[in-house]
Structure formats: C-alpha cells, structure tokens
Biopython code that builds the backbone (N, CA, C, O; Angstrom):
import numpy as np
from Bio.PDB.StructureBuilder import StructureBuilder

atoms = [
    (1, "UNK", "N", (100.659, 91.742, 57.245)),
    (1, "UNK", "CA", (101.835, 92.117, 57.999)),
    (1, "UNK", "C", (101.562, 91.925, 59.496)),
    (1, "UNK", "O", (100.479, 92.281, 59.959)),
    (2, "UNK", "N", (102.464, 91.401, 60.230)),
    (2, "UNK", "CA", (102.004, 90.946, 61.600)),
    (2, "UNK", "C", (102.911, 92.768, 62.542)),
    (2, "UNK", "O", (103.828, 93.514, 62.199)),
    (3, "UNK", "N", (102.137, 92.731, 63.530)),
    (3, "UNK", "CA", (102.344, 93.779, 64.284)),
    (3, "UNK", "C", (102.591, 92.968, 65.943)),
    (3, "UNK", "O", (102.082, 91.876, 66.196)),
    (4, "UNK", "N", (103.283, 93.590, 66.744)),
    (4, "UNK", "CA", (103.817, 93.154, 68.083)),
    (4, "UNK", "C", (103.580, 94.475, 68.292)),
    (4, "UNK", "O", (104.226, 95.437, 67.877)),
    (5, "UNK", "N", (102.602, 94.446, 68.970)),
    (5, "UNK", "CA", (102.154, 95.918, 70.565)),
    (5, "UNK", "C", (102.531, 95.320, 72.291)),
    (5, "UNK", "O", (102.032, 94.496, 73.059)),
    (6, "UNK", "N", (103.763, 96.336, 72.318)),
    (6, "UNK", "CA", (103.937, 96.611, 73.514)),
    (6, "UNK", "C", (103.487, 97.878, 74.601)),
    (6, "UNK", "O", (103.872, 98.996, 74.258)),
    (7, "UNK", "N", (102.916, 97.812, 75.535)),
    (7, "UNK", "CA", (102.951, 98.992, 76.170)),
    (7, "UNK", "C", (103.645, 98.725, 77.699)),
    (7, "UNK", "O", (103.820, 97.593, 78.150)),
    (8, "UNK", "N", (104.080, 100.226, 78.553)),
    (8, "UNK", "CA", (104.755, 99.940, 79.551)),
    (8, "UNK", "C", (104.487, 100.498, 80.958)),
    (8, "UNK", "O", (104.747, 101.685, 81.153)),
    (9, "UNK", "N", (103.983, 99.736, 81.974)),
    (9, "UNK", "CA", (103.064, 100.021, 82.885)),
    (9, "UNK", "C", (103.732, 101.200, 83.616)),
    (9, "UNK", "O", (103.060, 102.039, 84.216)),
    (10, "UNK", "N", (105.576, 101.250, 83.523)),
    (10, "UNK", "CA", (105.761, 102.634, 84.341)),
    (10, "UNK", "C", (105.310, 103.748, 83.352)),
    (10, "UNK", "O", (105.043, 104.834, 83.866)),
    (11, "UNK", "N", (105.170, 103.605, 81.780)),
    (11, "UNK", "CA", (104.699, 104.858, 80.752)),
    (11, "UNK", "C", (102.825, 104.874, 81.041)),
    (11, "UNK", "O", (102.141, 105.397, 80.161)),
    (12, "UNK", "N", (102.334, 104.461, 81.914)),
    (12, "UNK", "CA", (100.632, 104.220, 81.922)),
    (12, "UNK", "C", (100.052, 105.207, 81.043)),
    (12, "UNK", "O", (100.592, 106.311, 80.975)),
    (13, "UNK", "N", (99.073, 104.963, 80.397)),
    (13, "UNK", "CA", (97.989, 105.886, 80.186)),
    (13, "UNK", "C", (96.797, 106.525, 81.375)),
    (13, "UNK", "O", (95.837, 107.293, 81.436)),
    (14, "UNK", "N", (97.548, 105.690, 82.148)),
    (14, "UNK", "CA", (96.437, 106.392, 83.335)),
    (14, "UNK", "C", (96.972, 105.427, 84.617)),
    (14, "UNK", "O", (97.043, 104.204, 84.740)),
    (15, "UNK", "N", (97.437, 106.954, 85.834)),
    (15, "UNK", "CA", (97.296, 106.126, 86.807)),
    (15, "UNK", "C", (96.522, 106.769, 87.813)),
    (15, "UNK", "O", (95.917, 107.839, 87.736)),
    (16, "UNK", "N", (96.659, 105.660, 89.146)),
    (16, "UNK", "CA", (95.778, 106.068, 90.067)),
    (16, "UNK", "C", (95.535, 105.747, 91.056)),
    (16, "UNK", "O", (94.709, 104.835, 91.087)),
    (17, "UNK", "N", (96.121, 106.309, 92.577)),
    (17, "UNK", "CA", (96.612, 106.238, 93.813)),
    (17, "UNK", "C", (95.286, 105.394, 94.607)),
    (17, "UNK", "O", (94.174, 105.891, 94.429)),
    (18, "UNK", "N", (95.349, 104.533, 95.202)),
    (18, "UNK", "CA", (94.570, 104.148, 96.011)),
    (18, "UNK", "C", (94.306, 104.606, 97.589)),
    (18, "UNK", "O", (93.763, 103.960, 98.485)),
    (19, "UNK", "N", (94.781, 105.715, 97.614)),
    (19, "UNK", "CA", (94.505, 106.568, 98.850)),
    (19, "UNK", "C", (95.152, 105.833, 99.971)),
    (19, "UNK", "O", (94.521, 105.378, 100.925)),
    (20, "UNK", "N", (96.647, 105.722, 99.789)),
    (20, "UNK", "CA", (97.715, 105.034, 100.305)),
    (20, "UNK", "C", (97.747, 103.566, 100.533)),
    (20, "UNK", "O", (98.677, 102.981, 101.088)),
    (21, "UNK", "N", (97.156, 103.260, 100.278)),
    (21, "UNK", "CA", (96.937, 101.381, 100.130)),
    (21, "UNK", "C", (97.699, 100.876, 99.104)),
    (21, "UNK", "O", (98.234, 99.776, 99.242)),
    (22, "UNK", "N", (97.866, 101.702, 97.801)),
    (22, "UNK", "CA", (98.790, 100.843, 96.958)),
    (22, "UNK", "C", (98.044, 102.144, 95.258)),
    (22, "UNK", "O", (97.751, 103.339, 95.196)),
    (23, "UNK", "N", (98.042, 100.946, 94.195)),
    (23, "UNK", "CA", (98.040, 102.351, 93.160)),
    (23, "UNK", "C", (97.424, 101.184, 91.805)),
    (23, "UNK", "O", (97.267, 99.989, 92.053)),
    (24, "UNK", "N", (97.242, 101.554, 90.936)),
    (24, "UNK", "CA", (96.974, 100.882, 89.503)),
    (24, "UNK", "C", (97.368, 101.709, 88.566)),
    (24, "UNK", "O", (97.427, 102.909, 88.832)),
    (25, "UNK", "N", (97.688, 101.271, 87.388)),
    (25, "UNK", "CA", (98.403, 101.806, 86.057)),
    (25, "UNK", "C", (97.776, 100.884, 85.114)),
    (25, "UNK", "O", (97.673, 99.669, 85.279)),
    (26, "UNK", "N", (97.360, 101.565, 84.102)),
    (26, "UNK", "CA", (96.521, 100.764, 82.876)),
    (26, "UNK", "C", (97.096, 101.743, 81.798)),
    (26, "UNK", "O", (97.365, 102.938, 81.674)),
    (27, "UNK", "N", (97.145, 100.362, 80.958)),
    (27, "UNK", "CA", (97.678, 100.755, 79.255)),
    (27, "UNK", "C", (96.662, 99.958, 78.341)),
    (27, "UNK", "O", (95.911, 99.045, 78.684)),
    (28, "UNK", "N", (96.806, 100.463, 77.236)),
    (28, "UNK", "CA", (95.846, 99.916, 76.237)),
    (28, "UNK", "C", (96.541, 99.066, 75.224)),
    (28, "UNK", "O", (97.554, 99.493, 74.670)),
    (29, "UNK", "N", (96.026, 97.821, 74.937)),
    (29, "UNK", "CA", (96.657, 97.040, 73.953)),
    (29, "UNK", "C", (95.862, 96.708, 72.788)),
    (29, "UNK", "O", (95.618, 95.509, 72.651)),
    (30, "UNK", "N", (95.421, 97.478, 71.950)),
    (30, "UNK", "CA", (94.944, 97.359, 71.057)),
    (30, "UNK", "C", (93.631, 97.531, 71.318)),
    (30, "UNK", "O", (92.772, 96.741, 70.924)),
    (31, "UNK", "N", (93.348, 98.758, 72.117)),
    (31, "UNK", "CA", (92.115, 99.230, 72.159)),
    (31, "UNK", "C", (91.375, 98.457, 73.717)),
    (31, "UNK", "O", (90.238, 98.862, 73.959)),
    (32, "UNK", "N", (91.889, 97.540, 74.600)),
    (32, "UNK", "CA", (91.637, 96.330, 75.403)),
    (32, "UNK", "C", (92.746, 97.391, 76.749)),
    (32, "UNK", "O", (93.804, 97.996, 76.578)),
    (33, "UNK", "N", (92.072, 97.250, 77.731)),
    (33, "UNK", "CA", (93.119, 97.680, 78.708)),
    (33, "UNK", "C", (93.840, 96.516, 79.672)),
    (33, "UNK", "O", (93.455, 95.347, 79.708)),
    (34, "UNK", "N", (94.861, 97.008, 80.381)),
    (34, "UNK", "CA", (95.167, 95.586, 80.918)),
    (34, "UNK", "C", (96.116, 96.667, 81.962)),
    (34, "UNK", "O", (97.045, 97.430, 81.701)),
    (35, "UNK", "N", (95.372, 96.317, 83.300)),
    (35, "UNK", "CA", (95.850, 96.883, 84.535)),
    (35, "UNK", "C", (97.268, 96.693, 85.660)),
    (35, "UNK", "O", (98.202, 97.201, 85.039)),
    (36, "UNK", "N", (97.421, 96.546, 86.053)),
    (36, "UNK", "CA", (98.784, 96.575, 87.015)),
    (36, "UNK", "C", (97.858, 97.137, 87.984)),
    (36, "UNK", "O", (97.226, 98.191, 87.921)),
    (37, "UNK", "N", (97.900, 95.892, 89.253)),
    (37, "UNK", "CA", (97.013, 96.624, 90.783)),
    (37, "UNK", "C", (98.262, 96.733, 91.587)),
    (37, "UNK", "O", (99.022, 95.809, 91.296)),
    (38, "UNK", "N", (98.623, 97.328, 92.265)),
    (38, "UNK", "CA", (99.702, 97.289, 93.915)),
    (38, "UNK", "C", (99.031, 97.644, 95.071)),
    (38, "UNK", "O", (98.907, 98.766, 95.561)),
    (39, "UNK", "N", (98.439, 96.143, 95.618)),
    (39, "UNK", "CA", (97.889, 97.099, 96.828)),
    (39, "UNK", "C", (99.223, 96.315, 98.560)),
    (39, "UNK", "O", (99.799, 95.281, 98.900)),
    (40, "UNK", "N", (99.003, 97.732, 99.028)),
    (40, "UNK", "CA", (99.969, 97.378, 100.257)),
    (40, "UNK", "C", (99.523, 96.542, 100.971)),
    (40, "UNK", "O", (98.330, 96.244, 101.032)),
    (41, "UNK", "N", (100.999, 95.727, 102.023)),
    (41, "UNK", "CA", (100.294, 95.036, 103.059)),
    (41, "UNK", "C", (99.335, 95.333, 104.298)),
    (41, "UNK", "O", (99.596, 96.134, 105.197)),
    (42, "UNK", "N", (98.362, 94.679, 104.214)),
    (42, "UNK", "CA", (97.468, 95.007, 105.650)),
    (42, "UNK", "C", (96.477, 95.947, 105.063)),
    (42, "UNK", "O", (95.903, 96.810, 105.727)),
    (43, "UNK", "N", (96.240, 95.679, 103.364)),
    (43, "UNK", "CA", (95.092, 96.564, 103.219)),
    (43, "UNK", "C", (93.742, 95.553, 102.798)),
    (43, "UNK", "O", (94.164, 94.591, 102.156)),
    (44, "UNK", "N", (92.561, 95.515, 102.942)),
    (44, "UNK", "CA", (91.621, 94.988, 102.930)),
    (44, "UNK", "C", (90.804, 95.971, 102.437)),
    (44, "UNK", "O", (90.798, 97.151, 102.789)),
    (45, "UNK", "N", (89.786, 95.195, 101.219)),
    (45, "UNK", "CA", (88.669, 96.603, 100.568)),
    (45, "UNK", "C", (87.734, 96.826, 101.641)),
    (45, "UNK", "O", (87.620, 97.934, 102.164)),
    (46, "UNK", "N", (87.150, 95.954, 101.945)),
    (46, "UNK", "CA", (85.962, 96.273, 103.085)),
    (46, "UNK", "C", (86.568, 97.392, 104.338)),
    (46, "UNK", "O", (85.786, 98.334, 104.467)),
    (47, "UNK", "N", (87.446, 97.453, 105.011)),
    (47, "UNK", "CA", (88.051, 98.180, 105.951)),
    (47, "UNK", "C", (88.570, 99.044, 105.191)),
    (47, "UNK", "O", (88.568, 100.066, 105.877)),
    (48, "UNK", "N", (89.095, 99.327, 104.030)),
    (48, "UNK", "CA", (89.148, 100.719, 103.390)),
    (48, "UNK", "C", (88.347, 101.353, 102.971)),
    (48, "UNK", "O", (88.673, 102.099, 102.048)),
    (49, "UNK", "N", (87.181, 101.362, 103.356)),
    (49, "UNK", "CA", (85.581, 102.123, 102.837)),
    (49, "UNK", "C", (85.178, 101.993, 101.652)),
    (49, "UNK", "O", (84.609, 102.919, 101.074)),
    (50, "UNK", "N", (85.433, 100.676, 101.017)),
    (50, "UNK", "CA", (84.838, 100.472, 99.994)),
    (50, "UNK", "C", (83.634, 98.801, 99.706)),
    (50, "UNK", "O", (83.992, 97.796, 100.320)),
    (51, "UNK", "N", (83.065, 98.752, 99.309)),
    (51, "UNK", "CA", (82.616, 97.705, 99.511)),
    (51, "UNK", "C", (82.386, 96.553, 99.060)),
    (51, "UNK", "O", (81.983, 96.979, 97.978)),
    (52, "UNK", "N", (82.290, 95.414, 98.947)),
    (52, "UNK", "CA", (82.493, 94.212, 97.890)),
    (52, "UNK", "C", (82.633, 94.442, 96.331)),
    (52, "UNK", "O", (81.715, 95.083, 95.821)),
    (53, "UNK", "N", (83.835, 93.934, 95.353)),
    (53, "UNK", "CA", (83.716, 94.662, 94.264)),
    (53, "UNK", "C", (82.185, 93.523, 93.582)),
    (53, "UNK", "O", (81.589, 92.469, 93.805)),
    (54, "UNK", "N", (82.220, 94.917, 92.504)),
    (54, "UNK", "CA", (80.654, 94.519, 92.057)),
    (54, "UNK", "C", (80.727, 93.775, 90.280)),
    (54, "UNK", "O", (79.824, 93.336, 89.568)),
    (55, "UNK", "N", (82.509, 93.929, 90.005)),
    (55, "UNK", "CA", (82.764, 93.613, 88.835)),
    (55, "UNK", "C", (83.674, 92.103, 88.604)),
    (55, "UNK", "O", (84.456, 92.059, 89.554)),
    (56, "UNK", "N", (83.778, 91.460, 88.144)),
    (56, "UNK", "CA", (84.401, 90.296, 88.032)),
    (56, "UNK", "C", (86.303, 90.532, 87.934)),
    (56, "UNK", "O", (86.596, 91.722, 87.817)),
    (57, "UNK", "N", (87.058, 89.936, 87.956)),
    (57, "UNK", "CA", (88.327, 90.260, 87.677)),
    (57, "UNK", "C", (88.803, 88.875, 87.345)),
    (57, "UNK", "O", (88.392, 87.825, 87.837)),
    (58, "UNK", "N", (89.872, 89.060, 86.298)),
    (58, "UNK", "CA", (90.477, 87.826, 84.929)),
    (58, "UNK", "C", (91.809, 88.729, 85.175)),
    (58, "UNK", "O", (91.832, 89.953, 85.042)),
    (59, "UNK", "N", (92.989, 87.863, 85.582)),
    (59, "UNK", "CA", (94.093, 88.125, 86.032)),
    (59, "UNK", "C", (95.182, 87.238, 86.315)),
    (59, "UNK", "O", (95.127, 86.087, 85.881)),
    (60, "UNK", "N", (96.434, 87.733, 87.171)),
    (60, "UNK", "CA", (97.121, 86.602, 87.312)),
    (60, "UNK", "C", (98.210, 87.626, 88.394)),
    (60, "UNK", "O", (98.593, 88.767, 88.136)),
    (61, "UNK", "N", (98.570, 86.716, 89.772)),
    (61, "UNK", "CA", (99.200, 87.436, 90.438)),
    (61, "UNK", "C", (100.638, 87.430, 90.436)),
    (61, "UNK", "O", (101.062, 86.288, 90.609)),
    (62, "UNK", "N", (101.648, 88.397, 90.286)),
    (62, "UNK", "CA", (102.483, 88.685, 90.038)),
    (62, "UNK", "C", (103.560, 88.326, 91.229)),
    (62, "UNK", "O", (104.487, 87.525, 91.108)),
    (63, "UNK", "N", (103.170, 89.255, 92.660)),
    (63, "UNK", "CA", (103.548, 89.325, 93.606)),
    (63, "UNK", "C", (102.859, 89.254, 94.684)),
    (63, "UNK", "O", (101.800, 89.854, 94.500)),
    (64, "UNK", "N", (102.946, 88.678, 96.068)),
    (64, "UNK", "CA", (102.430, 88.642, 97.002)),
    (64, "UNK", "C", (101.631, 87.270, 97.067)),
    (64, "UNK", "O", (101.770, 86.299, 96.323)),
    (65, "UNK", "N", (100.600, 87.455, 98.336)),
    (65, "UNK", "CA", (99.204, 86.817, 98.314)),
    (65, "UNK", "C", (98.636, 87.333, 99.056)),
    (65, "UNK", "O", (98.977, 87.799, 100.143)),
    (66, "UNK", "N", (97.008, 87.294, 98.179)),
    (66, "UNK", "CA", (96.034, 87.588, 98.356)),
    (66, "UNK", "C", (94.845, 86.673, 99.159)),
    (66, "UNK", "O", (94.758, 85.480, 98.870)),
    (67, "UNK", "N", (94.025, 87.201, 100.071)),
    (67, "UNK", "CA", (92.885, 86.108, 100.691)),
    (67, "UNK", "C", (91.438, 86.891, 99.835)),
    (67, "UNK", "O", (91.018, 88.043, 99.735)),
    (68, "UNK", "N", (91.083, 85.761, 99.413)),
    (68, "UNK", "CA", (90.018, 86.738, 98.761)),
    (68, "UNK", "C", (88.372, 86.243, 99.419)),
    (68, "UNK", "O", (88.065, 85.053, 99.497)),
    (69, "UNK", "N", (87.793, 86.936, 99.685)),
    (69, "UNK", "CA", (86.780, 86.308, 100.957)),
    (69, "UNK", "C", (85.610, 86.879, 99.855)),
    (69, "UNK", "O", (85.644, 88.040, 99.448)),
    (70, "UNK", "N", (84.259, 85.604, 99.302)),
    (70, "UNK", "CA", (82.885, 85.614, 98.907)),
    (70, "UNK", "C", (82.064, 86.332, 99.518)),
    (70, "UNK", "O", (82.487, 86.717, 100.608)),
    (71, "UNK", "N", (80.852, 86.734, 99.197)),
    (71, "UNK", "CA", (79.537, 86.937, 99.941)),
    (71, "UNK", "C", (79.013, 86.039, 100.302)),
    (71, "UNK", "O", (78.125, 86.292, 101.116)),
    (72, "UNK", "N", (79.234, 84.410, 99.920)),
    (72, "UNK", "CA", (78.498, 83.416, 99.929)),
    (72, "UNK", "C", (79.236, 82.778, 101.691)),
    (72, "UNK", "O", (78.641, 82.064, 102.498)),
    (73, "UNK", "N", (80.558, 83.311, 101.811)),
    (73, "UNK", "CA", (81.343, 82.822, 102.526)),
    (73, "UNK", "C", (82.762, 81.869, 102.187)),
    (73, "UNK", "O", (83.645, 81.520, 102.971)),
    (74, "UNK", "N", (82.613, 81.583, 100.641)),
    (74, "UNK", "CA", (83.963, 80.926, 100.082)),
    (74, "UNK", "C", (84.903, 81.571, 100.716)),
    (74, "UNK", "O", (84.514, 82.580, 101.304)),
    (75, "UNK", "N", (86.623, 81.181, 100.832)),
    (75, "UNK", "CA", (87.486, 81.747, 100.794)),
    (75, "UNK", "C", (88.229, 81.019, 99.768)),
    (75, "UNK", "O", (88.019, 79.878, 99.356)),
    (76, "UNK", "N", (89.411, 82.116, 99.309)),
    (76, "UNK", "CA", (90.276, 81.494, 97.907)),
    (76, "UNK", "C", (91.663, 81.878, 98.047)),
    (76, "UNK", "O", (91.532, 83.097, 98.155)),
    (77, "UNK", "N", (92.680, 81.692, 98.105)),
    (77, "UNK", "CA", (94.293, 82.054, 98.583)),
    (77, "UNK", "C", (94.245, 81.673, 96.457)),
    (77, "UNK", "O", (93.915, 80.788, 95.668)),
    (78, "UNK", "N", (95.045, 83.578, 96.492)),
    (78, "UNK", "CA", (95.482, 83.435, 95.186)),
    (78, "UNK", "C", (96.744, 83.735, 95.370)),
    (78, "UNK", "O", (96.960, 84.918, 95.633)),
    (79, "UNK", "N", (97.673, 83.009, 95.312)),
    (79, "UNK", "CA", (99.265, 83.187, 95.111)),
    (79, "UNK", "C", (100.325, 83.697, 94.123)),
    (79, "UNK", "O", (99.985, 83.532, 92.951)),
    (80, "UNK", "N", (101.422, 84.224, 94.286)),
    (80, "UNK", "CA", (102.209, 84.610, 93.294)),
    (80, "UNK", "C", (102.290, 83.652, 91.944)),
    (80, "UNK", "O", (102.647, 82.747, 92.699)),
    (81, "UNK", "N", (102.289, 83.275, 91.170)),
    (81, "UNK", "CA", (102.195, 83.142, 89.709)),
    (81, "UNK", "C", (100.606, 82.126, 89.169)),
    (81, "UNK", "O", (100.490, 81.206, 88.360)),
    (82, "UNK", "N", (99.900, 82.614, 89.783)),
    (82, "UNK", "CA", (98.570, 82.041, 89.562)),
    (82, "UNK", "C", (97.750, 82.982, 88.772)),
    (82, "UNK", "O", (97.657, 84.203, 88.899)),
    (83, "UNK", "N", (97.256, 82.303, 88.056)),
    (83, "UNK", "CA", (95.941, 83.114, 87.270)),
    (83, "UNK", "C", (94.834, 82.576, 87.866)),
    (83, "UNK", "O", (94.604, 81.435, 88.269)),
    (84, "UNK", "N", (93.986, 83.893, 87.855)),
    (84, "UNK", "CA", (92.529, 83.450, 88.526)),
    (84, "UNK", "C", (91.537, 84.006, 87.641)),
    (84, "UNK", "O", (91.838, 84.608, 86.610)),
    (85, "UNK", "N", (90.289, 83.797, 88.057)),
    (85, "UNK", "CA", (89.184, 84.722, 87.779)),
    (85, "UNK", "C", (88.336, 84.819, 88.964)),
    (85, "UNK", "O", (88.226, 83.805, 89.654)),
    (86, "UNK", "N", (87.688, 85.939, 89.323)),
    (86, "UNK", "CA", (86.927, 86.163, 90.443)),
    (86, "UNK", "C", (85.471, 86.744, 90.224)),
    (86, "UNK", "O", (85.464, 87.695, 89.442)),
    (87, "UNK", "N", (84.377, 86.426, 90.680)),
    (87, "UNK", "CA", (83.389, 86.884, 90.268)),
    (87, "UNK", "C", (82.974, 88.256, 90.610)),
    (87, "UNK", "O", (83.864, 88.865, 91.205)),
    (88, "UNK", "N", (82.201, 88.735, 90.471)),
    (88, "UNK", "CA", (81.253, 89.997, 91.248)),
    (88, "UNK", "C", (80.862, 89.235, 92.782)),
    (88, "UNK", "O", (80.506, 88.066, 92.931)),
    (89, "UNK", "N", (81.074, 90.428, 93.998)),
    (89, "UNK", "CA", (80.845, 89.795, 94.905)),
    (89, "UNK", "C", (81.848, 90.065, 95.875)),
    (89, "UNK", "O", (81.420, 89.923, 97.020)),
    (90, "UNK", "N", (82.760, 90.327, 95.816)),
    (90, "UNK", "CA", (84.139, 89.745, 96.518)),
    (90, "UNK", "C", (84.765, 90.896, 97.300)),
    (90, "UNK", "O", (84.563, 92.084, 97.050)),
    (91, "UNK", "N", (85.397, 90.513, 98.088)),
    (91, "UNK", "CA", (86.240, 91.236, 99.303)),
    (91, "UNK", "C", (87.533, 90.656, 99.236)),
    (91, "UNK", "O", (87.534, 89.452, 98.982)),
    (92, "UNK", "N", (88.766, 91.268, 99.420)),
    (92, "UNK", "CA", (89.762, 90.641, 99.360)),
    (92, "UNK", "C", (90.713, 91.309, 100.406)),
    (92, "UNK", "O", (90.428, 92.374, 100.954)),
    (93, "UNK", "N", (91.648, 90.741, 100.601)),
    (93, "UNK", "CA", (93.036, 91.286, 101.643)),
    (93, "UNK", "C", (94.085, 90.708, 101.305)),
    (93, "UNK", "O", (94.213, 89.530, 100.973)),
    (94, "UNK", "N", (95.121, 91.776, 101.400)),
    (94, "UNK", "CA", (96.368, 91.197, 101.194)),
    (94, "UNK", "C", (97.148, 90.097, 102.571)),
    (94, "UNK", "O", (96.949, 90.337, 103.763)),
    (95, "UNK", "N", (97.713, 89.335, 102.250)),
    (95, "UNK", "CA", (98.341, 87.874, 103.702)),
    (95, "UNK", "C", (99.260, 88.006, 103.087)),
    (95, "UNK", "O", (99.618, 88.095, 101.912)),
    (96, "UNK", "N", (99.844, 88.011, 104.622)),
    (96, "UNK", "CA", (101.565, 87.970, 104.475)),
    (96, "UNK", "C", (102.104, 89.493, 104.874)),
    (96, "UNK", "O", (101.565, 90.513, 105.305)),
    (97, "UNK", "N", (103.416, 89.113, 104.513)),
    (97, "UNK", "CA", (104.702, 90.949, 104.829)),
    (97, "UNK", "C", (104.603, 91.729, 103.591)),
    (97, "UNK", "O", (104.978, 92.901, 103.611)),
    (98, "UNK", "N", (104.004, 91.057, 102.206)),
    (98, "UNK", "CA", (104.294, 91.615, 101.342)),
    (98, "UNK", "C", (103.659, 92.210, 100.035)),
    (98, "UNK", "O", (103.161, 91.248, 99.449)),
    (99, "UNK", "N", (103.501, 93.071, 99.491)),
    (99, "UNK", "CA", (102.690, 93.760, 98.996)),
    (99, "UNK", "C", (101.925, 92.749, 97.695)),
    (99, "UNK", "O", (102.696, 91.887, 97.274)),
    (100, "UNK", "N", (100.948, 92.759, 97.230)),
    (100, "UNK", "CA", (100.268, 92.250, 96.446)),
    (100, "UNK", "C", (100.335, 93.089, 94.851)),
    (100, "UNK", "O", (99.873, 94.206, 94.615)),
    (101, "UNK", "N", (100.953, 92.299, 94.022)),
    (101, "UNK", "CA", (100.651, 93.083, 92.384)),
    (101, "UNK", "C", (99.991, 92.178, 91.764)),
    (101, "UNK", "O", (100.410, 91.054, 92.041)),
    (102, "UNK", "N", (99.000, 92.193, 90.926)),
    (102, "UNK", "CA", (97.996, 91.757, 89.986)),
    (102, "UNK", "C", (98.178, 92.688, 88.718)),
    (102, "UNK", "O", (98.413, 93.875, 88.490)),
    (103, "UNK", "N", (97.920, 91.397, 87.943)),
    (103, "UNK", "CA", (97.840, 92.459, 86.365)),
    (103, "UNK", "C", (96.674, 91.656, 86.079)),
    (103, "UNK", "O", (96.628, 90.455, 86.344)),
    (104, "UNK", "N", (95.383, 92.541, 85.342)),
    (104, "UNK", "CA", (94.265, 92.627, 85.027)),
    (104, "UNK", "C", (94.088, 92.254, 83.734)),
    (104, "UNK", "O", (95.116, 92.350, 83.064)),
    (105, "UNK", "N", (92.956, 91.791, 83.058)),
    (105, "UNK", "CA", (93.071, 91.913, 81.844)),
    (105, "UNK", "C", (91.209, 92.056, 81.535)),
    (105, "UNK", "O", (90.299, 91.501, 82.151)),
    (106, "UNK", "N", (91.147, 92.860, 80.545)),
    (106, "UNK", "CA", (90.135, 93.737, 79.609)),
    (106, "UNK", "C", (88.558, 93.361, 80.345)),
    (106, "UNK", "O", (87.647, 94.188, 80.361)),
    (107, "UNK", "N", (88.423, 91.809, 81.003)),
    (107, "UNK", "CA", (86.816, 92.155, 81.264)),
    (107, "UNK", "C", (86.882, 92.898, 82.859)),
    (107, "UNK", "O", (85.826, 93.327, 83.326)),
    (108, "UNK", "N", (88.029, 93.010, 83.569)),
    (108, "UNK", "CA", (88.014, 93.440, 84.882)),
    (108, "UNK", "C", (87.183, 94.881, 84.900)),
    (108, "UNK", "O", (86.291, 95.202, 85.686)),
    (109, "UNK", "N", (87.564, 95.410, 84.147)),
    (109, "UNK", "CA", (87.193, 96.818, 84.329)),
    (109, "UNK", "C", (85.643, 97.957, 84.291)),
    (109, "UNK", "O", (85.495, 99.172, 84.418)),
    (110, "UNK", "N", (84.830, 96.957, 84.083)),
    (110, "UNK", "CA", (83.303, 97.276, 84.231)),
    (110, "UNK", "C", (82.891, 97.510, 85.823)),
    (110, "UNK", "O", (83.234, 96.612, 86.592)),
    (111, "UNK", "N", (82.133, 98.725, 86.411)),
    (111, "UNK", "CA", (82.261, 98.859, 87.699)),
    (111, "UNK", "C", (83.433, 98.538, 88.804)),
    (111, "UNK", "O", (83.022, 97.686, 89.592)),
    (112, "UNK", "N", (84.658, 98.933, 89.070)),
    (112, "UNK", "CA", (86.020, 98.802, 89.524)),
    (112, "UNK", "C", (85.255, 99.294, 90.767)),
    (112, "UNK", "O", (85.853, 99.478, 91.827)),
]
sb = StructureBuilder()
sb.init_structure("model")
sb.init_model(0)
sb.init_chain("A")
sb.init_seg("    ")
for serial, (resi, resn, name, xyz) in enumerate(atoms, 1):
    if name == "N":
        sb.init_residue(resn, " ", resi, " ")
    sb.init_atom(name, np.array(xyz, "f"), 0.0, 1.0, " ", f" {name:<3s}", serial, name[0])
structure = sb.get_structure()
C-alpha cells in the first residue's frame, strides 16, 4: 500500500527563534527532518556571535539571496530556486532587501 506523508512547516514539531535575525521550523518526514531557515536581511553568522557552521547543509533556496563566504576564501551566490550543498566550514549573509528562506533536508542537521 503506498502512503503520501505530508507535514506543515507553520504546524512544526519544533521551532526556534534566531535571536531576532530570523527563525527555523522542522518537521519530520518519516523519521528524516527537513527544516525551513528565515534568516532576516543584513544578518550574517559571523557578526551574530556565532561562528563558521561546522555541519554541511543539502537544501534549496526558496526566497531571497544568500552570499555564502569559505574558510578557504571561495565565495558562492545561492539564489532563489537553486539547490545547493555546502560543506562544513562556512559563513554566510543574507544580499539584497530581502529576507532569505531555505528548506533543509535530513544531512543538514548534525552540529547546526
């Protein structure tokens, strides 16, 4: 028998304010989570006291754009309907007037 699982990011199983920068909501799809990021314009992780993420992220951007700046020194412009993957390593900022949404999917979430 085939099954169709929906879940709905305003019903989250868990959310969680980014200390006014923006917020995430994660639901579970069959045991696998899959995130919803919103971060506001003019927010950058490094200048919000946090520091290069240390976990990879497998995604695809919804809204906005993002500058996403390496340790190595790469830079990467991820745009509204692009899927990416990003390694461990990374610093990012939102470019542009307008807020950035990403939805995540299941390996993102090891060290956030």
């Amino acid at each position: 028998m085939s099954r169709v699982a929906v879940e709905n990011f305003d019903a989250a199983d868990e959310s969680t304010d980014l200390s006014g920068h923006g917020g995430r909501d994660t639901v579970a799809i069959d045991g696998m989570p899959v995130e919803r990021s919103r971060f506001d314009r003019g927010r950058r992780r490094s200048t919000d006291g946090t520091e290069s993420r240390r976990a990879p992220r497998l995604g695809r951007c919804v809204e906005g754009h993002l500058l996403v700046h390496m340790e190595d020194g790469a830079d990467k412009d991820i745009n509204a309907g692009a899927a990416f993957e990003t390694p461990p390593g990374h610093d990012a900022e939102v470019a542009g007037d307008r807020e950035v949404v990403l939805v995540d999917f299941g390996k993102a979430f090891d060290n956030r």
